[in-house]
Short mmCIF file of the C-alpha atoms (twelve columns), coordinates in Angstrom:
data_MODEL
# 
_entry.id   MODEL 
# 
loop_
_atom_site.group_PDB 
_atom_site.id 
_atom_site.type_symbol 
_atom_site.label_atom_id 
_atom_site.label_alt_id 
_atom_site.label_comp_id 
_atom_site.label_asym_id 
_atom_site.label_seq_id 
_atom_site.Cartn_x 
_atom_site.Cartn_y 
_atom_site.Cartn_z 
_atom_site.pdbx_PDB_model_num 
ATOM 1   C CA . UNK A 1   98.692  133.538 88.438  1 
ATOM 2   C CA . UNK A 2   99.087  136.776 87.543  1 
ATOM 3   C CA . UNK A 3   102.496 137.888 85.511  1 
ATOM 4   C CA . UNK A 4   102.907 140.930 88.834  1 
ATOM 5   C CA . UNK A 5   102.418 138.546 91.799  1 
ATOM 6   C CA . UNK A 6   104.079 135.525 90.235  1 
ATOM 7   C CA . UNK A 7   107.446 138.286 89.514  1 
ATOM 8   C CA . UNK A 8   106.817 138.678 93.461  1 
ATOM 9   C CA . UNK A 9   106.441 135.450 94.290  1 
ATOM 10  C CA . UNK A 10  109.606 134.723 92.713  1 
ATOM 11  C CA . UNK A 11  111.617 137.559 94.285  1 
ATOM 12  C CA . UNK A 12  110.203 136.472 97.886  1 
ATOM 13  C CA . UNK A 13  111.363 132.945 97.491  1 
ATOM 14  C CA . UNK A 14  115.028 134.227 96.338  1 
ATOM 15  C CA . UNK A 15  115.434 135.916 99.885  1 
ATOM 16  C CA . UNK A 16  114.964 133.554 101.710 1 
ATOM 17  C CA . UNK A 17  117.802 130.373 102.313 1 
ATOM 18  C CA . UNK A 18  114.845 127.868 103.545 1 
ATOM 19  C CA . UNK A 19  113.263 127.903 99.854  1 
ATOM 20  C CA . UNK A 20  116.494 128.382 97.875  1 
ATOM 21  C CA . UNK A 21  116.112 125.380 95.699  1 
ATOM 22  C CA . UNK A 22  112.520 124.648 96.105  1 
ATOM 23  C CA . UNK A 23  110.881 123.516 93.008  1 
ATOM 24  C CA . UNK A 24  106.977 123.066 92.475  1 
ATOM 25  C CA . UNK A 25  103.347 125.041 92.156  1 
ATOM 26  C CA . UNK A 26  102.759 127.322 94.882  1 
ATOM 27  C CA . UNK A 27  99.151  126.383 96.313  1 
ATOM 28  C CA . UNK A 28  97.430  129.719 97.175  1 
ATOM 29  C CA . UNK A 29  96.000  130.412 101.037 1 
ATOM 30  C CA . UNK A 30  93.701  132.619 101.953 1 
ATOM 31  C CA . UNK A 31  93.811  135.918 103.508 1 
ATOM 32  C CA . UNK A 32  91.961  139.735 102.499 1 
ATOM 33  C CA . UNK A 33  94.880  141.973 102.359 1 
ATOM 34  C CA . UNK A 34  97.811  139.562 101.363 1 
ATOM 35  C CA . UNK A 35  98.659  137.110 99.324  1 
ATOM 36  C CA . UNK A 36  99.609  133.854 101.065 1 
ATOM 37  C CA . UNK A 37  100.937 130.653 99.398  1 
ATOM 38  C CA . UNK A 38  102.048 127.149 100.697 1 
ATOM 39  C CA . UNK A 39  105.077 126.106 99.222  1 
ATOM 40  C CA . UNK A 40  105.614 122.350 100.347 1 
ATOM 41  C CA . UNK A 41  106.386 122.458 104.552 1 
ATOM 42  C CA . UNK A 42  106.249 126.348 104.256 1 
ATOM 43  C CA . UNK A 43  103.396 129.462 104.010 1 
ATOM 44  C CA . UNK A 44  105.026 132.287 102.348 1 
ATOM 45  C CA . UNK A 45  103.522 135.871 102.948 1 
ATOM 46  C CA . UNK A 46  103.733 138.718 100.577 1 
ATOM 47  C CA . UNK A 47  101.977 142.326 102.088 1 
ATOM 48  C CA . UNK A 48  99.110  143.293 100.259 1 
ATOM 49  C CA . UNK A 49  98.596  146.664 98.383  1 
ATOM 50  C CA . UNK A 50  98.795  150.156 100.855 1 
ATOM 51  C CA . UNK A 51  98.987  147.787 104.221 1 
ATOM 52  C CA . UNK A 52  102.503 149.749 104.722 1 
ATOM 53  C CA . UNK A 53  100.063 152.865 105.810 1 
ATOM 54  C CA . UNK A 54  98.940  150.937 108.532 1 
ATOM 55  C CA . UNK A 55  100.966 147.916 110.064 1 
ATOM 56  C CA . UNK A 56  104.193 148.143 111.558 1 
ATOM 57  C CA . UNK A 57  106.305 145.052 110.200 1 
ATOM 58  C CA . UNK A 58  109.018 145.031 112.516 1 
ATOM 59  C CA . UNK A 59  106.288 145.008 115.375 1 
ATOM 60  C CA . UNK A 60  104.775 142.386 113.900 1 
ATOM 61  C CA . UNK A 61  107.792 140.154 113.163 1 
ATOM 62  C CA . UNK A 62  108.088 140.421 116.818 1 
ATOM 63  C CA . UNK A 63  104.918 139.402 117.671 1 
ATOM 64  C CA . UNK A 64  104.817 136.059 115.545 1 
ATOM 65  C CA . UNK A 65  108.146 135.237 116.753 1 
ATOM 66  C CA . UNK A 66  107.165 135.347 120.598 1 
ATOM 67  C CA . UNK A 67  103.286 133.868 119.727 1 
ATOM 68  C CA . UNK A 68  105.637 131.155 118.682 1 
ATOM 69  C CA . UNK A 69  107.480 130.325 121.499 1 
ATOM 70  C CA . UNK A 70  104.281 130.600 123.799 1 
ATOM 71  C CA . UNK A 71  103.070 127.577 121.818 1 
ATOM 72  C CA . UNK A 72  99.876  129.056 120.105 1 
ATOM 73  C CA . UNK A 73  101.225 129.937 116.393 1 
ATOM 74  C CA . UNK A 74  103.490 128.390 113.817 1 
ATOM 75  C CA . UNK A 75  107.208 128.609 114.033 1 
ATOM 76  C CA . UNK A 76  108.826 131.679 111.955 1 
ATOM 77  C CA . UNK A 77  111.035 130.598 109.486 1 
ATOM 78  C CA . UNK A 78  112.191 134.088 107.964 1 
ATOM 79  C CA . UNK A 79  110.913 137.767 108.584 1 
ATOM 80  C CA . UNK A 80  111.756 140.806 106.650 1 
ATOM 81  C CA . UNK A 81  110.425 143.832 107.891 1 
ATOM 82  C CA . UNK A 82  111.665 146.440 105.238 1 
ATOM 83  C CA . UNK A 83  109.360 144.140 102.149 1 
ATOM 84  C CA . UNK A 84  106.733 142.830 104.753 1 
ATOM 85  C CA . UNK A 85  107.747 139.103 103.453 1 
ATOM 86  C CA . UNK A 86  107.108 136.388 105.633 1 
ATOM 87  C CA . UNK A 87  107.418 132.879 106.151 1 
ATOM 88  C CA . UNK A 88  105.908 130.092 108.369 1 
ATOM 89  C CA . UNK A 89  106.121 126.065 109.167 1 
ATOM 90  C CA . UNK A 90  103.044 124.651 107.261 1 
ATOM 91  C CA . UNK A 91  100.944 123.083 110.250 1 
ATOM 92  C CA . UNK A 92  99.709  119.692 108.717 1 
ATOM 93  C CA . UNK A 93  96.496  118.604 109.609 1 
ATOM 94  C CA . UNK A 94  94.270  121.540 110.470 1 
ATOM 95  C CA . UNK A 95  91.504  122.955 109.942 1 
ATOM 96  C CA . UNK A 96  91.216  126.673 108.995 1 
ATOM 97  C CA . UNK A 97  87.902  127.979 111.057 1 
ATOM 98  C CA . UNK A 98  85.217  129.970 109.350 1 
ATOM 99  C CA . UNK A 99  82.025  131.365 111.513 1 
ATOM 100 C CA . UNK A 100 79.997  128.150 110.471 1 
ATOM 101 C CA . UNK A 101 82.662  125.846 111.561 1 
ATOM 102 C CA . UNK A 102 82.933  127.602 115.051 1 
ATOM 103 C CA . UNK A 103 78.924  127.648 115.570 1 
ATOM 104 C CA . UNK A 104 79.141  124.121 114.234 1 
ATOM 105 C CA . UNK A 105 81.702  122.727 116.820 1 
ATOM 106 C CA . UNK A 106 81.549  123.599 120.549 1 
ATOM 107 C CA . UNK A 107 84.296  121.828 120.957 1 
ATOM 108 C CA . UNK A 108 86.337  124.305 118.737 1 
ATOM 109 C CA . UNK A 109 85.009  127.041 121.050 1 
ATOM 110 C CA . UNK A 110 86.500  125.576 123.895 1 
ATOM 111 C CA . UNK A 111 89.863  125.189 122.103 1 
ATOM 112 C CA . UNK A 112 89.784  128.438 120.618 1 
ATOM 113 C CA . UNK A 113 89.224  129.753 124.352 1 
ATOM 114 C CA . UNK A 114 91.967  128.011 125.724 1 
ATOM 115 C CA . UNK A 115 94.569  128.855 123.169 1 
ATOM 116 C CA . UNK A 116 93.546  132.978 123.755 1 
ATOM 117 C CA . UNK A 117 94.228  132.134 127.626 1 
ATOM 118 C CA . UNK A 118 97.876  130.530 126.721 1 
ATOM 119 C CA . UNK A 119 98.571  133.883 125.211 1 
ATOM 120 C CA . UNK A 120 97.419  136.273 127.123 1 
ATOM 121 C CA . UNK A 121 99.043  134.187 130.226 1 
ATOM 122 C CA . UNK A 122 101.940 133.716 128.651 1 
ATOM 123 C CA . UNK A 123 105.509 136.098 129.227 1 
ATOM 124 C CA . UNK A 124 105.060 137.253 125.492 1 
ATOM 125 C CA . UNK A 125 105.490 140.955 125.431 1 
ATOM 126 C CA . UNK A 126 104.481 142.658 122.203 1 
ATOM 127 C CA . UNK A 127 106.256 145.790 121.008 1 
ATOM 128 C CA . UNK A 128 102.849 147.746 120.176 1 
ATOM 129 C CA . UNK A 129 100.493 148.787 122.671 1 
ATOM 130 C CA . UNK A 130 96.874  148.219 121.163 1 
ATOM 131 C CA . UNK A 131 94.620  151.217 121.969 1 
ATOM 132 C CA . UNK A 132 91.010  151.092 120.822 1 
ATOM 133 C CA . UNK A 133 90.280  155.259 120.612 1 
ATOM 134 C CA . UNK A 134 93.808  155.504 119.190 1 
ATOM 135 C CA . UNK A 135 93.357  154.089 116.582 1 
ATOM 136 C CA . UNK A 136 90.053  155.662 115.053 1 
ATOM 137 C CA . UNK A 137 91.829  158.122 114.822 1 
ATOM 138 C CA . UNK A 138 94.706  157.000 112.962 1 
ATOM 139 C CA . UNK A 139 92.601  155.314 110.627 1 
ATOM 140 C CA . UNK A 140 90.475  158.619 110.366 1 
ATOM 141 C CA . UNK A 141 93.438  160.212 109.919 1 
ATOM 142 C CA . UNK A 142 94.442  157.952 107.131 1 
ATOM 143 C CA . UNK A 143 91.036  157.844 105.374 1 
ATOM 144 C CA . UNK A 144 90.954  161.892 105.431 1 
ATOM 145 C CA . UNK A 145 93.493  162.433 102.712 1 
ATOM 146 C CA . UNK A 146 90.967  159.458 100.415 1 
ATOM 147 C CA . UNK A 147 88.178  159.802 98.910  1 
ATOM 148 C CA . UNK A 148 85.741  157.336 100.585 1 
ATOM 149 C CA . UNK A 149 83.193  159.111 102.929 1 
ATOM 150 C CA . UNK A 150 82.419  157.699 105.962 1 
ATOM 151 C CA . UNK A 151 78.632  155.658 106.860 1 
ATOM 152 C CA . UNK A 152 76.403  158.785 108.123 1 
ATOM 153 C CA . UNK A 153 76.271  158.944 111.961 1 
ATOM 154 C CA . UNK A 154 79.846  157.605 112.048 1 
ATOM 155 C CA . UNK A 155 81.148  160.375 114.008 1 
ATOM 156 C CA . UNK A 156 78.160  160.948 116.270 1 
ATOM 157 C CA . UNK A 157 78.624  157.092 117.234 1 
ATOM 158 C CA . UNK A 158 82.492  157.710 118.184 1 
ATOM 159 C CA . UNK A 159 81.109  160.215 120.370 1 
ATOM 160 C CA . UNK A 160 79.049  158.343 122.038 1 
ATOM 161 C CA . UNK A 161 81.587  156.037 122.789 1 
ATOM 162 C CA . UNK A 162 83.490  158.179 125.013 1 
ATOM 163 C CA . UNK A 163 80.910  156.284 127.746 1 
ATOM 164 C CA . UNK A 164 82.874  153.209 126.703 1 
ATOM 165 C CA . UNK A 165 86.237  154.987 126.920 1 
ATOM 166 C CA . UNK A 166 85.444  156.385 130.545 1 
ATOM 167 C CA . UNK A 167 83.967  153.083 131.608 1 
ATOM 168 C CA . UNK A 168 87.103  151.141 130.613 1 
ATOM 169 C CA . UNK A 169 89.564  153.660 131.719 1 
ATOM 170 C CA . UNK A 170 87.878  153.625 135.201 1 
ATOM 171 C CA . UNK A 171 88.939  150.027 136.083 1 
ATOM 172 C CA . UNK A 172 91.556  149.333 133.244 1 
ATOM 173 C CA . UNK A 173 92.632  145.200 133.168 1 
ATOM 174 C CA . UNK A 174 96.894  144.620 133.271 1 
ATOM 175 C CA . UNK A 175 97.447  144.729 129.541 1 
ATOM 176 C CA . UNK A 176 98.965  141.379 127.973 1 
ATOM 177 C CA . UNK A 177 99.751  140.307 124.533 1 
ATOM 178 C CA . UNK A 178 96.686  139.861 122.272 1 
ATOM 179 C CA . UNK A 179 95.791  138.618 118.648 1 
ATOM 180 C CA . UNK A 180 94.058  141.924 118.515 1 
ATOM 181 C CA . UNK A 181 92.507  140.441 114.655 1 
ATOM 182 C CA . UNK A 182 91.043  137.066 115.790 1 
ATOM 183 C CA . UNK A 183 89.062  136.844 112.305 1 
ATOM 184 C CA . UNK A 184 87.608  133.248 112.349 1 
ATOM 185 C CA . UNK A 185 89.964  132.494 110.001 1 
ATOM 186 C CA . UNK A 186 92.952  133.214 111.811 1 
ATOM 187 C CA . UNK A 187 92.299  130.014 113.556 1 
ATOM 188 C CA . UNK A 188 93.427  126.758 112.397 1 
ATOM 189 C CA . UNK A 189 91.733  123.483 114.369 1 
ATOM 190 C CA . UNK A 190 93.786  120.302 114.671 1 
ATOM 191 C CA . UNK A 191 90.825  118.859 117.084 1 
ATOM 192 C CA . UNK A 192 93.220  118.670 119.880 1 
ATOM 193 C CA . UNK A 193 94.453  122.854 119.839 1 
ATOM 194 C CA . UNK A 194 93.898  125.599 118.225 1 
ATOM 195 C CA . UNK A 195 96.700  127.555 116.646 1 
ATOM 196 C CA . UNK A 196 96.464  131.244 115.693 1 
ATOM 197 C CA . UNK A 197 98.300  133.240 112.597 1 
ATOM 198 C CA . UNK A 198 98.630  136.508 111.385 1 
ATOM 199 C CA . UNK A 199 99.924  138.995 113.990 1 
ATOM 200 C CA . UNK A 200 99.493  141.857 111.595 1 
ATOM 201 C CA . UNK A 201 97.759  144.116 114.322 1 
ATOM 202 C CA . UNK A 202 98.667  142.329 117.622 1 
ATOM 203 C CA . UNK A 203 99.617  144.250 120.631 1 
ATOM 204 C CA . UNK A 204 99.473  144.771 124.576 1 
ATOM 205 C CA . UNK A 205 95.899  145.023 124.940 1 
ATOM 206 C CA . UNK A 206 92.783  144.202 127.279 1 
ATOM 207 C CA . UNK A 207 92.267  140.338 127.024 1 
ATOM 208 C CA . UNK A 208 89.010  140.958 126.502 1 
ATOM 209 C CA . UNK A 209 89.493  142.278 123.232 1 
ATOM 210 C CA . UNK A 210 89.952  139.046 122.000 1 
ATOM 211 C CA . UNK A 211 87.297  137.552 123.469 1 
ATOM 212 C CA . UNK A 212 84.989  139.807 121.998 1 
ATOM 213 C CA . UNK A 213 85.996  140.483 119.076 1 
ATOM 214 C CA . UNK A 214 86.157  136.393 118.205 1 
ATOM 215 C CA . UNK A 215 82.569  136.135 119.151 1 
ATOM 216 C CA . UNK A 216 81.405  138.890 116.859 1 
ATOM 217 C CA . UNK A 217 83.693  137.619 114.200 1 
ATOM 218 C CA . UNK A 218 81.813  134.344 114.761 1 
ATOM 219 C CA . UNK A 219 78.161  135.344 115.180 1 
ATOM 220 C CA . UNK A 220 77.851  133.535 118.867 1 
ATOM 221 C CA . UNK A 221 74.786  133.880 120.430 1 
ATOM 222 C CA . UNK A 222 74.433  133.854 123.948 1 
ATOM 223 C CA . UNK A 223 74.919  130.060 125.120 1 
ATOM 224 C CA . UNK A 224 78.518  130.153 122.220 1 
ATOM 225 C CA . UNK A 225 79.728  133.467 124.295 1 
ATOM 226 C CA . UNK A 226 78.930  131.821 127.803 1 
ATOM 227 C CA . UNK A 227 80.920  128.845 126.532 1 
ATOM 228 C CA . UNK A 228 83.940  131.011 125.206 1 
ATOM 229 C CA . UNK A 229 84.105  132.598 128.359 1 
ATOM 230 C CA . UNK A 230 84.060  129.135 130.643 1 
ATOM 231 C CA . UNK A 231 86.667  127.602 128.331 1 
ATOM 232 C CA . UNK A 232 88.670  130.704 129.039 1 
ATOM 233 C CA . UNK A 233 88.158  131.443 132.656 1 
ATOM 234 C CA . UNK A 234 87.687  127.973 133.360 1 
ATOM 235 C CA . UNK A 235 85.156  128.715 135.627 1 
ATOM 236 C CA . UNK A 236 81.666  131.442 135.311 1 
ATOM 237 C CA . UNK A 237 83.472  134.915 134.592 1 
ATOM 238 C CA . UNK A 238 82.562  138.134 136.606 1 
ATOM 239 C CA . UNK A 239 80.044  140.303 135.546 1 
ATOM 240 C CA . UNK A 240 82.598  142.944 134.648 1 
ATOM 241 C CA . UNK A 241 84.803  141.234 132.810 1 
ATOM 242 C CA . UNK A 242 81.215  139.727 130.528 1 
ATOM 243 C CA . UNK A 243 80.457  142.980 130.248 1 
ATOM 244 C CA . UNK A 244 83.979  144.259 129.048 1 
ATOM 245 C CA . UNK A 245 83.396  141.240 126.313 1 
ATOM 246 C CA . UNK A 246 79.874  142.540 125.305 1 
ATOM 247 C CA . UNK A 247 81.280  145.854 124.812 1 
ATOM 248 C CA . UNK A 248 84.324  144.406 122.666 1 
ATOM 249 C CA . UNK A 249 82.013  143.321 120.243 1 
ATOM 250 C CA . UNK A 250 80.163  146.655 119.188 1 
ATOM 251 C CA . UNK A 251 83.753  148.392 119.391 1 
ATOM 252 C CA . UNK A 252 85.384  146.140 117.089 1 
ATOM 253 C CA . UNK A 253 82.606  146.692 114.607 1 
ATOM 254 C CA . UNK A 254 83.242  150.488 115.172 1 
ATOM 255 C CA . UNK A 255 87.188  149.876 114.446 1 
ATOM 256 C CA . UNK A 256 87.077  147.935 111.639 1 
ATOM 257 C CA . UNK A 257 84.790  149.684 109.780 1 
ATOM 258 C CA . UNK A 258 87.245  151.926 108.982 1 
ATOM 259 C CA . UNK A 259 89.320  149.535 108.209 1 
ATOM 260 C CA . UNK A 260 87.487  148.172 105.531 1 
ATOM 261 C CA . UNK A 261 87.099  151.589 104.286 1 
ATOM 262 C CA . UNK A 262 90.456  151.532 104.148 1 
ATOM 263 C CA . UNK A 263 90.974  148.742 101.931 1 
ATOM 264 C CA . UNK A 264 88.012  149.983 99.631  1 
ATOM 265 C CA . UNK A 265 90.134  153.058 99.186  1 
ATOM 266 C CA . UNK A 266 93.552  151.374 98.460  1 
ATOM 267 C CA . UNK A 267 91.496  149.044 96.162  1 
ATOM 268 C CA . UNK A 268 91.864  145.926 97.531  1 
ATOM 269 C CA . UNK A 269 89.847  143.572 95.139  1 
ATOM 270 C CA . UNK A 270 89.111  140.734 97.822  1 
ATOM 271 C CA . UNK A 271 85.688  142.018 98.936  1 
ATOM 272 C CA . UNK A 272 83.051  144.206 98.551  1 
ATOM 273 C CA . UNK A 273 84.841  146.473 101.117 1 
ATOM 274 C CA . UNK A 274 81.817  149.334 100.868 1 
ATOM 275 C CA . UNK A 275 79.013  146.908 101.976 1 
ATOM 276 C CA . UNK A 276 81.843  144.807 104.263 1 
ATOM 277 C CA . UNK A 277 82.221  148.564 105.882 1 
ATOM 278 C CA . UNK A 278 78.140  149.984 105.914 1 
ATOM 279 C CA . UNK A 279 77.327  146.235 107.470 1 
ATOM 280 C CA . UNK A 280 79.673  146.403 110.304 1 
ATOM 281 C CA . UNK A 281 78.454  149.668 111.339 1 
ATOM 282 C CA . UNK A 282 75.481  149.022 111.030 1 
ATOM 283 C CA . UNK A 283 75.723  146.047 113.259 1 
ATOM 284 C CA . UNK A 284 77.450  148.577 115.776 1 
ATOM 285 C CA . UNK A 285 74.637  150.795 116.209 1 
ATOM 286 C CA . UNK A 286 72.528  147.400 116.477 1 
ATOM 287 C CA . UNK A 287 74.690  146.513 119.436 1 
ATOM 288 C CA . UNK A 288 74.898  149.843 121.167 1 
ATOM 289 C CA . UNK A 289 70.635  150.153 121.006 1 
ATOM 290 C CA . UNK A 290 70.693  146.257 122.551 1 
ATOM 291 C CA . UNK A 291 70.098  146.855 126.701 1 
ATOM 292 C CA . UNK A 292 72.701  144.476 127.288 1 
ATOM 293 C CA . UNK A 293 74.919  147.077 125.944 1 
ATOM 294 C CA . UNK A 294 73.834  149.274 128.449 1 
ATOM 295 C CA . UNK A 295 73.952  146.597 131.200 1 
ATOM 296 C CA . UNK A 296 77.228  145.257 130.404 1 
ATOM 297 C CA . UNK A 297 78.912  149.264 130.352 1 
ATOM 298 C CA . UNK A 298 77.335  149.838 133.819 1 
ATOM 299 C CA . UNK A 299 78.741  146.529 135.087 1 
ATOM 300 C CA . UNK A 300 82.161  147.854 133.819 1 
ATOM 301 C CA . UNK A 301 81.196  150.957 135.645 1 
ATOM 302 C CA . UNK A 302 80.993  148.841 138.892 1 
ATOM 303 C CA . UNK A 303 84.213  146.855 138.257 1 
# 
């Protein structure tokens, strides 16, 4: 380990009165912005490099917190907003999802479905409202004072998305609490539920977010997304609210392509955050040519 993260490490583990004591070799977790570690019954968070620009801890302690007590994330143990540190219950037993586990498994579909409906049903009310158009432009705003240019045609696609913005706003959903990041990996599979982690960008949203952005995460084809959306509705969804998924996906790929432009400017080592940022927009356009785009934005259109 590294003499800078290990110093860290050690400073994290002093502030907080659950580890006081503990003795042993932290085992290191995933995760492309921070560093996470288990330490025995315990994960222990530290931020990663620049994330300060762009998540609001104390939001985010918050958000954990009441995940928790809806019954779809890990107890929190200790949260420090001013350092970003963090610490969790170690779930024994799981299984941390990847996109190849989730195509692999329609049974962790289903459960993955389900636990997004616990949330967004549940009385969890987040302190950040999560708004799509927002922000690209904070994160425009943020890349414009880097040195990372944007994919060409970036800003003609935003454009074009003002359809999706006018669609949306037209017939607008209630807004409940929502993962807003639900990576693949943010999943962990015990085979009975699914649990989620890292609230990092959570917020009052449109469910469908979620829905949407999981299946792009994943790679679902058609018959993954139709069974997503059963396990979720728990019976055939509308037509509107499919279509408000199909959008979700292209969107998400327009969102966080800036954020992994982002991370290529702060220098985040984890990935090849230039070709991580090019792909997703390029799978963007793919999705706004696709006539089910177009289908899916007019069945918005129609409610």
């Amino acid at each position: 380990m590294p003499d800078d993260i290990e110093i860290r490490l050690g400073a994290a583990i002093a502030q907080v009165p659950e580890l006081r004591g503990w003795s042993g070799t932290p085992e290191r977790l995933g995760g492309l912005t921070n560093l996470v570690f288990r330490l025995g019954d315990h994960c222990l968070r530290l931020p990663g490099k620049g994330t300060e620009d762009y998540i609001n801890r104390s939001h985010e302690a918050v958000a954990a917190r009441q995940a928790a007590h809806a019954g779809v994330s890990p107890q929190v143990v200790f949260a420090d907003p001013s350092t970003g540190v963090m610490v969790t219950r170690f779930i024994q037993g799981v299984r941390t999802m990847t996109p190849e586990a989730f195509r692999a498994d329609p049974g962790a579909v289903v459960r993955a479905g389900r636990a997004l409906r616990k949330l967004h049903t549940s009385s969890a009310v987040f302190p950040f409202t999560f708004e799509l158009f927002a922000m690209i432009d904070d994160y425009l705003r943020i890349l414009s004072g880097k040195t990372v240019e944007l994919p060409t045609g970036y800003c003609d696609v935003v454009r074009e998305a003002e359809s999706v913005r006018a669609a949306l706003a037209r017939w607008p959903l209630p807004q409940v609490a929502c993962h807003c990041d639900p990576l693949c990996e943010n999943f962990l599979d015990t085979g009975e539920v699914v649990y989620l982690v890292d609230w990092e960008y959570s917020g009052m949203n449109d469910p469908m977010w979620d829905l949407g952005d999981l299946s792009v995460e994943s790679g679902f084809d058609a018959t993954q997304d139709a069974l997503l959306l059963e396990a979720y509705f728990g019976a055939e969804p509308s037509p509107a609210d499919r279509g408000r998924m199909v959008i979700y996906k292209a969107m998400c790929d327009l969102l966080w392509t800036l954020w992994g432009l982002i991370q290529l400017a702060n220098g985040n080592p984890a990935d090849d955050f230039r070709a991580y940022a090019d792909s997703r927009f390029a799978r963007c356009q793919a999705l706004m040519a696709d006539p089910l785009f177009a289908e899916s934005l007019d069945a918005v259109r129609h409610g």
